[in-house]
TORKOL-4160 file (C-alpha; in steps of 0.2 Angstrom, whole numbers, padded with zeros to 4 digits, m for minus):
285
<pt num="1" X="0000" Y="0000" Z="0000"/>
<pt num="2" X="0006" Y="0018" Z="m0005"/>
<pt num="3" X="0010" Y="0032" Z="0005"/>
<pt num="4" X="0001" Y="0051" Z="0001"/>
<pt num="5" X="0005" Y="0064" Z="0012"/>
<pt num="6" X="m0009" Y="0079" Z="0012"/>
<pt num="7" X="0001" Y="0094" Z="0019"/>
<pt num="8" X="0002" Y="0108" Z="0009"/>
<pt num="9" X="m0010" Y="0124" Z="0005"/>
<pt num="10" X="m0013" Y="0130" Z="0021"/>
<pt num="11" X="m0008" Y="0142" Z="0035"/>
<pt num="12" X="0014" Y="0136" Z="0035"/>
<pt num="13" X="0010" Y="0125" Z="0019"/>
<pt num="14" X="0006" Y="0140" Z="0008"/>
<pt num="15" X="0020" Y="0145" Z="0009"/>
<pt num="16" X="0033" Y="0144" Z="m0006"/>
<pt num="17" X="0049" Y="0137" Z="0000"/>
<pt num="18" X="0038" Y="0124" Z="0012"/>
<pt num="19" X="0028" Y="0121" Z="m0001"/>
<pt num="20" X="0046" Y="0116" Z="m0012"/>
<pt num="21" X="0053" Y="0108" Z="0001"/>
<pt num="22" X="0039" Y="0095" Z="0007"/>
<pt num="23" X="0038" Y="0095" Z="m0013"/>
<pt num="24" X="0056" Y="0088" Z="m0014"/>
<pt num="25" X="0057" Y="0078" Z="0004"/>
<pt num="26" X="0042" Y="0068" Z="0000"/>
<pt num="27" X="0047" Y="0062" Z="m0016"/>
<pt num="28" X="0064" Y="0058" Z="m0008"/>
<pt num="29" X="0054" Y="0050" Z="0004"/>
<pt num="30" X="0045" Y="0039" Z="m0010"/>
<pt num="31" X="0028" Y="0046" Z="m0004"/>
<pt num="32" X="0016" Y="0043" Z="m0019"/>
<pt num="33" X="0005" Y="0058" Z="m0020"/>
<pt num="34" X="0004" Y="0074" Z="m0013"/>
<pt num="35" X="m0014" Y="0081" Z="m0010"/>
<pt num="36" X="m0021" Y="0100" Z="m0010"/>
<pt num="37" X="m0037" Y="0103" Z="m0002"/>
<pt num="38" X="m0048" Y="0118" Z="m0006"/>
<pt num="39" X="m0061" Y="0132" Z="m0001"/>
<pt num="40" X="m0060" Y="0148" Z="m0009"/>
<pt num="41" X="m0070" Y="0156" Z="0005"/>
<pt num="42" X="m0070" Y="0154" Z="0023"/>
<pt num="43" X="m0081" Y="0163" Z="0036"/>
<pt num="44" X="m0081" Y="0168" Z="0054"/>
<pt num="45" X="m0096" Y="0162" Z="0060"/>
<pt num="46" X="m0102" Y="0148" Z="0048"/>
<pt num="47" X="m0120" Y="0141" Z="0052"/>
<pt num="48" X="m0115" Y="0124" Z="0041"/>
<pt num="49" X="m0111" Y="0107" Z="0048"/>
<pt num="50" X="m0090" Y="0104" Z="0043"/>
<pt num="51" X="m0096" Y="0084" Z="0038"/>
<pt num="52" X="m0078" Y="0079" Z="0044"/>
<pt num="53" X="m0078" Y="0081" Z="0063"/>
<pt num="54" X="m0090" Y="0076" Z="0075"/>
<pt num="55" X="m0095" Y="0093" Z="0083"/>
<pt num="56" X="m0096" Y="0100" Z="0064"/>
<pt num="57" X="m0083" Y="0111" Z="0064"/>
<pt num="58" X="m0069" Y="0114" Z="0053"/>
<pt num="59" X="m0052" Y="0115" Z="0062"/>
<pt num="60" X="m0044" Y="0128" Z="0049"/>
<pt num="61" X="m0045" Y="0143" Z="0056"/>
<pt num="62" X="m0057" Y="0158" Z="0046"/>
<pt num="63" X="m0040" Y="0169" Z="0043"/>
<pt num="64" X="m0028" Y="0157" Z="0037"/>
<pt num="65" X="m0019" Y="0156" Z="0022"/>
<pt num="66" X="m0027" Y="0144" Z="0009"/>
<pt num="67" X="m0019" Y="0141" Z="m0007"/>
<pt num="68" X="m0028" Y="0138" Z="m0024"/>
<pt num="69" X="m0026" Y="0119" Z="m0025"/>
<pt num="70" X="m0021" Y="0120" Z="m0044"/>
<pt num="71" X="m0007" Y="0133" Z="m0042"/>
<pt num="72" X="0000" Y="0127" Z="m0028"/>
<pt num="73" X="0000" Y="0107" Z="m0036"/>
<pt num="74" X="0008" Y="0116" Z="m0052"/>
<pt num="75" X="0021" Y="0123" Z="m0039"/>
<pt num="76" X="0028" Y="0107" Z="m0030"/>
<pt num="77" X="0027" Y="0098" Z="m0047"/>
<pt num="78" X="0038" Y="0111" Z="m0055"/>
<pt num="79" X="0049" Y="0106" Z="m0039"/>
<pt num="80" X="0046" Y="0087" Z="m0044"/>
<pt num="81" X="0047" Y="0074" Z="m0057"/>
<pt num="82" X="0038" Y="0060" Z="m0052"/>
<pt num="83" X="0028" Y="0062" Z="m0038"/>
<pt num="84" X="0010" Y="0060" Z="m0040"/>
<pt num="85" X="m0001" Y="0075" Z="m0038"/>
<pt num="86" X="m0019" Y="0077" Z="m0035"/>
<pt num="87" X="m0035" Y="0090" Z="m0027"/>
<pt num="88" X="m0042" Y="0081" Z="m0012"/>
<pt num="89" X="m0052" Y="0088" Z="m0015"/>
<pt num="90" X="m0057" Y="0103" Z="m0028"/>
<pt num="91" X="m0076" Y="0110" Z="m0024"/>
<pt num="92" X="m0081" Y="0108" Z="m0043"/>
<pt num="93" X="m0098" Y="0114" Z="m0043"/>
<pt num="94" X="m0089" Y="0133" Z="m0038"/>
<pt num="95" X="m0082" Y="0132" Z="m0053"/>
<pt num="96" X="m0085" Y="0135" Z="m0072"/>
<pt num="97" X="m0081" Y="0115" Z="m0081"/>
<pt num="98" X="m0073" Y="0121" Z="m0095"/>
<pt num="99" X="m0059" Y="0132" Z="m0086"/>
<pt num="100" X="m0056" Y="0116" Z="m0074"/>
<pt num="101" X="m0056" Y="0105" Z="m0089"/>
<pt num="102" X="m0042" Y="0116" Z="m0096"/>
<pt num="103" X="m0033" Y="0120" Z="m0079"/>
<pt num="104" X="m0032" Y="0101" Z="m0077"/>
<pt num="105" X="m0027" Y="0095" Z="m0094"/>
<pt num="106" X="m0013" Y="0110" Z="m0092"/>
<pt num="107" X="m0009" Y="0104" Z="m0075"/>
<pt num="108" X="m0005" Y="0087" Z="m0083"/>
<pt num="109" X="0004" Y="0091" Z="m0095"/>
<pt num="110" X="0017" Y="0101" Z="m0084"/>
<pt num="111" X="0016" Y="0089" Z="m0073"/>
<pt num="112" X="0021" Y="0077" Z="m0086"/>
<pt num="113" X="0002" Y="0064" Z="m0082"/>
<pt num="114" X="0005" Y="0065" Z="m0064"/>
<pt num="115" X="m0012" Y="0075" Z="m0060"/>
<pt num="116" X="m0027" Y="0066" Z="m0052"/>
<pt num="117" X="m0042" Y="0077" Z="m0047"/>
<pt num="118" X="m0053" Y="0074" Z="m0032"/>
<pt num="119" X="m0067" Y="0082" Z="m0029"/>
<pt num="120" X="m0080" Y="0085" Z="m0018"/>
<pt num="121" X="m0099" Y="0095" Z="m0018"/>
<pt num="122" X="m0095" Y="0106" Z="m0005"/>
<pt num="123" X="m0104" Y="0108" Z="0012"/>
<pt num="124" X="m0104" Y="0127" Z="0016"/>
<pt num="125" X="m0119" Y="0135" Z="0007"/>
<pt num="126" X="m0111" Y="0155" Z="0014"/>
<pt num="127" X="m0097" Y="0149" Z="0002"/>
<pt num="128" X="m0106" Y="0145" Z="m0011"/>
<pt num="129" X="m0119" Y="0160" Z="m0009"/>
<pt num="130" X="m0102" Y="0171" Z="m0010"/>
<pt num="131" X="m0099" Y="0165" Z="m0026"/>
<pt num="132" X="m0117" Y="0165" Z="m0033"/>
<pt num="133" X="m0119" Y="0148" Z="m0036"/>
<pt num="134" X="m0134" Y="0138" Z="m0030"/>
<pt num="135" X="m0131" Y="0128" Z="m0016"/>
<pt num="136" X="m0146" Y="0117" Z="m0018"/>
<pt num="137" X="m0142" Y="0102" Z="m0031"/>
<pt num="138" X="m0125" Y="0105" Z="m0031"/>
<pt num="139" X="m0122" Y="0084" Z="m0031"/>
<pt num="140" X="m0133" Y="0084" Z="m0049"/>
<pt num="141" X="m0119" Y="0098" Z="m0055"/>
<pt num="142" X="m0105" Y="0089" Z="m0051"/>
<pt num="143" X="m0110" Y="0074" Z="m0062"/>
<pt num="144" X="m0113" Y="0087" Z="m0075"/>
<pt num="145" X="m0098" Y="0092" Z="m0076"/>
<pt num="146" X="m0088" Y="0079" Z="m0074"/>
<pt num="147" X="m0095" Y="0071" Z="m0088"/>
<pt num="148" X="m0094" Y="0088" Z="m0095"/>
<pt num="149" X="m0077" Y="0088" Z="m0094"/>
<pt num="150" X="m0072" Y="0071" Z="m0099"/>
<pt num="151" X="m0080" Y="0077" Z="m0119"/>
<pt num="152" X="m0068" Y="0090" Z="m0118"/>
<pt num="153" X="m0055" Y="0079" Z="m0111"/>
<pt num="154" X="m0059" Y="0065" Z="m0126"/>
<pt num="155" X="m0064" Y="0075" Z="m0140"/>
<pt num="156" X="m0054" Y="0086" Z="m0151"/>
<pt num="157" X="m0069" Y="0095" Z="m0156"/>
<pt num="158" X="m0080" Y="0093" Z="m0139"/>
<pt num="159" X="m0099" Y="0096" Z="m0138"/>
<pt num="160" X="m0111" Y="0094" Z="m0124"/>
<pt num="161" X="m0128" Y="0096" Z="m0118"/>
<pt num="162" X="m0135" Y="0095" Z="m0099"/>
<pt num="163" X="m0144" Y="0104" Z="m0087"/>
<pt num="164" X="m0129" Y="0113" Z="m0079"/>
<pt num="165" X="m0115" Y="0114" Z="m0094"/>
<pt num="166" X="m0117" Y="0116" Z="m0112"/>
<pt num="167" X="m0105" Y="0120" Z="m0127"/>
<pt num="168" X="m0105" Y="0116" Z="m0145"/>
<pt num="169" X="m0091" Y="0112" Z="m0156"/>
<pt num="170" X="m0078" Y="0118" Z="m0146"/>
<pt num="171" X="m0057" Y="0118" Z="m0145"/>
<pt num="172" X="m0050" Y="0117" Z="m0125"/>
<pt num="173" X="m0031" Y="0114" Z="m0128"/>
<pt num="174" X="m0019" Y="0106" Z="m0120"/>
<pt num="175" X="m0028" Y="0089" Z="m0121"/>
<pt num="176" X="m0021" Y="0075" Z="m0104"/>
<pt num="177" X="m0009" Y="0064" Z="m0111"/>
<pt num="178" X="m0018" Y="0049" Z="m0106"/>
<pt num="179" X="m0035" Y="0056" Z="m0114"/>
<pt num="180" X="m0043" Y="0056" Z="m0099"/>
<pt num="181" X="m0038" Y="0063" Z="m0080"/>
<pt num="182" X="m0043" Y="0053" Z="m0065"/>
<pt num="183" X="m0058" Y="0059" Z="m0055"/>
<pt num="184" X="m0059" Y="0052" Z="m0039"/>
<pt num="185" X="m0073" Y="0060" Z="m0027"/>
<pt num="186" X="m0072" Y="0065" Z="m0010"/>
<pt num="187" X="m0084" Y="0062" Z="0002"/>
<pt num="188" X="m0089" Y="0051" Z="0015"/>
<pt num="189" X="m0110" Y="0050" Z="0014"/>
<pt num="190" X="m0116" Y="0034" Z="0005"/>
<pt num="191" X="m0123" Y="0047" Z="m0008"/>
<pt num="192" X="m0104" Y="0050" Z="m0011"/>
<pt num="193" X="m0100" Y="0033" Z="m0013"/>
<pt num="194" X="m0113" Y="0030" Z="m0023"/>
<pt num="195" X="m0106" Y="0044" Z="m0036"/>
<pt num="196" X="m0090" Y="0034" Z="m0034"/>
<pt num="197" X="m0097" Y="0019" Z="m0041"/>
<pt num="198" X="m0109" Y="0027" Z="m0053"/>
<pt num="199" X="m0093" Y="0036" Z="m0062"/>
<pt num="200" X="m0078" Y="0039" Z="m0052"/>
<pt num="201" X="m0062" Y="0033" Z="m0055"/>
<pt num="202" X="m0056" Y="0032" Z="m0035"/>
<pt num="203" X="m0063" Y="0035" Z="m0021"/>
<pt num="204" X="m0055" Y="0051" Z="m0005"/>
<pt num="205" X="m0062" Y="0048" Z="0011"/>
<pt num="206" X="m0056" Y="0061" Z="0019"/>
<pt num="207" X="m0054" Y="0059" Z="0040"/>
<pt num="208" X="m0061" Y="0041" Z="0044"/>
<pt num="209" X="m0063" Y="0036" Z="0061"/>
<pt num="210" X="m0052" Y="0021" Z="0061"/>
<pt num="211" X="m0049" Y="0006" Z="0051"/>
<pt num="212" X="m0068" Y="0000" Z="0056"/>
<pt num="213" X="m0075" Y="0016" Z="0048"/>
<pt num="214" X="m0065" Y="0010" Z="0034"/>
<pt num="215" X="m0073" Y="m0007" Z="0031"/>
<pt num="216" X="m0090" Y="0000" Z="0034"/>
<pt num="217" X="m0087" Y="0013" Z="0018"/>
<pt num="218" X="m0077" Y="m0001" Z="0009"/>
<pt num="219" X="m0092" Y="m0012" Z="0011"/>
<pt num="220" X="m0107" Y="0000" Z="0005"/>
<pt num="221" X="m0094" Y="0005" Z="m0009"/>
<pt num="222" X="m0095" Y="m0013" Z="m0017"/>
<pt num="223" X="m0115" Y="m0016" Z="m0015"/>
<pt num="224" X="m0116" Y="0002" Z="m0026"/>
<pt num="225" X="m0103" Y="m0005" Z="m0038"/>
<pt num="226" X="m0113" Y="m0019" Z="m0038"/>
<pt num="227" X="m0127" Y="m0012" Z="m0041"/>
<pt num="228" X="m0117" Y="m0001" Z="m0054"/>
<pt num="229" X="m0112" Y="m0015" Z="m0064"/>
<pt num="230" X="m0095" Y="m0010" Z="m0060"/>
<pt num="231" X="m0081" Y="m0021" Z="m0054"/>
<pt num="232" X="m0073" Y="m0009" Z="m0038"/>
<pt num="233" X="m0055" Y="m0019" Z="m0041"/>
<pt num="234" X="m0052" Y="m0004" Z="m0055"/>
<pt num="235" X="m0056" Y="0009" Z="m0042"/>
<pt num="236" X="m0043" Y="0018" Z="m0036"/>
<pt num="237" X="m0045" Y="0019" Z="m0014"/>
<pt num="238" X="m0037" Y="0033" Z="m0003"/>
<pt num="239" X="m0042" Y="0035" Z="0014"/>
<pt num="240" X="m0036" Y="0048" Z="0028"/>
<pt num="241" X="m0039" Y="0042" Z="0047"/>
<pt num="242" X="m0038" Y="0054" Z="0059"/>
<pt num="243" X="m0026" Y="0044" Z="0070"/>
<pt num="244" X="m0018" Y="0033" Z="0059"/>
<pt num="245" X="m0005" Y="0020" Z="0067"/>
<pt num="246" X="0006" Y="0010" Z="0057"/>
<pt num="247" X="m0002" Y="m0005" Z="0063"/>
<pt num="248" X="m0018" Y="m0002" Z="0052"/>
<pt num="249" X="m0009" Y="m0003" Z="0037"/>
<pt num="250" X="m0010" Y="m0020" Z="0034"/>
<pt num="251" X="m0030" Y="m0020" Z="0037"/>
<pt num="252" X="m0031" Y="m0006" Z="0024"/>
<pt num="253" X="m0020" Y="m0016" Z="0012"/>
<pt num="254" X="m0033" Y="m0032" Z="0014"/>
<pt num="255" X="m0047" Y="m0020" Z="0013"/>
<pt num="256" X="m0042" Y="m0014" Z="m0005"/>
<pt num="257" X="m0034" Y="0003" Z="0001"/>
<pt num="258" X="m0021" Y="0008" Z="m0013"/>
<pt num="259" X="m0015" Y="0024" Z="m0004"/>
<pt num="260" X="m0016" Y="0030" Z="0017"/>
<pt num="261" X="m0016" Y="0049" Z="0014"/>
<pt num="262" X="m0007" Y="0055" Z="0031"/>
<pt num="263" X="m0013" Y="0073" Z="0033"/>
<pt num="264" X="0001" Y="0084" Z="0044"/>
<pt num="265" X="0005" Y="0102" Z="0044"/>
<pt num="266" X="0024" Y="0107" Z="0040"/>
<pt num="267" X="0035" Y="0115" Z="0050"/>
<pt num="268" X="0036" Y="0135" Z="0048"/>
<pt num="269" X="0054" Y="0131" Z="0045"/>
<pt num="270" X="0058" Y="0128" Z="0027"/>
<pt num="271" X="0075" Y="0119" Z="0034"/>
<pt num="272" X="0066" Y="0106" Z="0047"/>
<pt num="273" X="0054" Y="0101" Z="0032"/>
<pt num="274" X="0068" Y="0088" Z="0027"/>
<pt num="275" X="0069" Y="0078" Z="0046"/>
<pt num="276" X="0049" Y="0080" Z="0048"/>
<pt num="277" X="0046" Y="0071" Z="0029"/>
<pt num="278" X="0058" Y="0058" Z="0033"/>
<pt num="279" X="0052" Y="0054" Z="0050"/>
<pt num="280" X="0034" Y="0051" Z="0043"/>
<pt num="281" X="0041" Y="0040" Z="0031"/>
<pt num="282" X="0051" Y="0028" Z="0044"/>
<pt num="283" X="0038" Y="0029" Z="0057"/>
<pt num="284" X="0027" Y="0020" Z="0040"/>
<pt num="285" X="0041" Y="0011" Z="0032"/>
């Protein structure tokens, strides 16, 4: 089972030469794939439930620094050459499809195919009323433009007609080198998992209890797989614990985990990035 380290973006990890330097260490370190997150806004006082934490509250503070997922990615893979990279996860129904169809196919290109993108359907309506997009059926826009996205991806000439995207006969250059980009969604609902199945290419669950939590989600994942028609073996599985101990990853491994994400904030000290990578890496390896 592979390593992912989810450390950079915010607060200490937005800043540039801790963003090169955790960059450089973890693919020193062989960590597969290093993870952005995203919110373009944040709020005080927010009367939505954070989905991740049991009293519903997101432990980023309101006033810290959070880096655009896609910039910063661009910037550790500029300080990379084979280290994956990938959003976990990018709030796509915020966003217009055909600029984060572009945006990725450019990521993965400079990043030489080593781009995944995650993402998720957001859970704080003041962010999306800040940027005038309706919080209501958010889930239904996401498909939308995914599959949105994947014509443009495909199709040298792209259309496409749904109920939140449409274009006709249109050129978004550069085009991924594989023809296609991993999408693997974030979320931990079985409605999530259920997108999984019906058209993901991975899964993100982001801040599990424990390995048990794990199993639970694994399990539903396969009956909606099932009931997809799909065969979960070519789904690609990353899972962040809040606690994780190098004891569970044997579990994970049995339960078809390709990747433990271990989610950590860097030092303030670009110099003591180095030690800090490599101890994560031995306490795993």
């Amino acid at each position: 089972m592979r390593l992912g380290l989810h450390a950079l973006g915010i607060g200490a990890g937005a800043e540039p030469a801790v963003i090169q330097a955790v960059a450089v260490a973890a693919e020193q370190s062989d960590f597969a794939t290093l993870w952005a997150g995203e919110h373009v806004v944040m709020v005080d006082h927010s009367a939505s439930r954070y989905p991740y934490a049991d009293d519903g509250k997101i432990a980023v503070p309101a006033d810290a620094d959070w880096i655009d997922p896609m910039i910063g990615l661009s910037f550790a893979a500029a300080a990379t050459t084979t280290i994956g990279i990938a959003t976990g996860v990018l709030l796509l129904p915020e966003h217009n499809p055909v600029i984060v169809a572009k945006q990725a196919a450019s990521l993965d290109k400079l990043s030489g195919g080593r781009f995944s993108l995650g993402v998720g359907i957001g859970w704080s309506r003041e962010e999306f009323d800040a940027l005038g997009v309706p919080f209501e059926r958010r889930a239904a826009r996401t498909t939308d433009y995914v599959a949105a996205m994947r014509s443009i991806w495909c199709d040298d000439i792209s259309s496409y007609a749904g109920e939140f995207a449409n274009f006709e006969n249109i050129r978004v250059n550069p085009t991924p080198r594989a023809g296609r980009i991993p999408v693997l969604c974030g979320g931990n609902s079985d409605a999530a998992l259920r997108r999984v199945a019906q058209w993901g290419d991975g899964w993100y669950g982001f801040n599990l209890r424990d390995v048990d939590d794990v199993a639970v989600k694994v399990t539903a994942l396969h009956r909606f797989c099932e009931q997809a028609g799909r065969d979960p073996g070519e789904l690609r599985l990353a899972v962040a614990l809040r606690e994780p101990d190098p004891s569970d990853a044997e579990r994970l491994a049995q339960l078809g985990v390709d990747e433990l994400v271990l989610v950590a904030s860097p030092p303030e000290d670009p110099q003591d990035v180095g030690p800090w990578v490599a101890g994560l890496a031995a306490d795993w390896r």
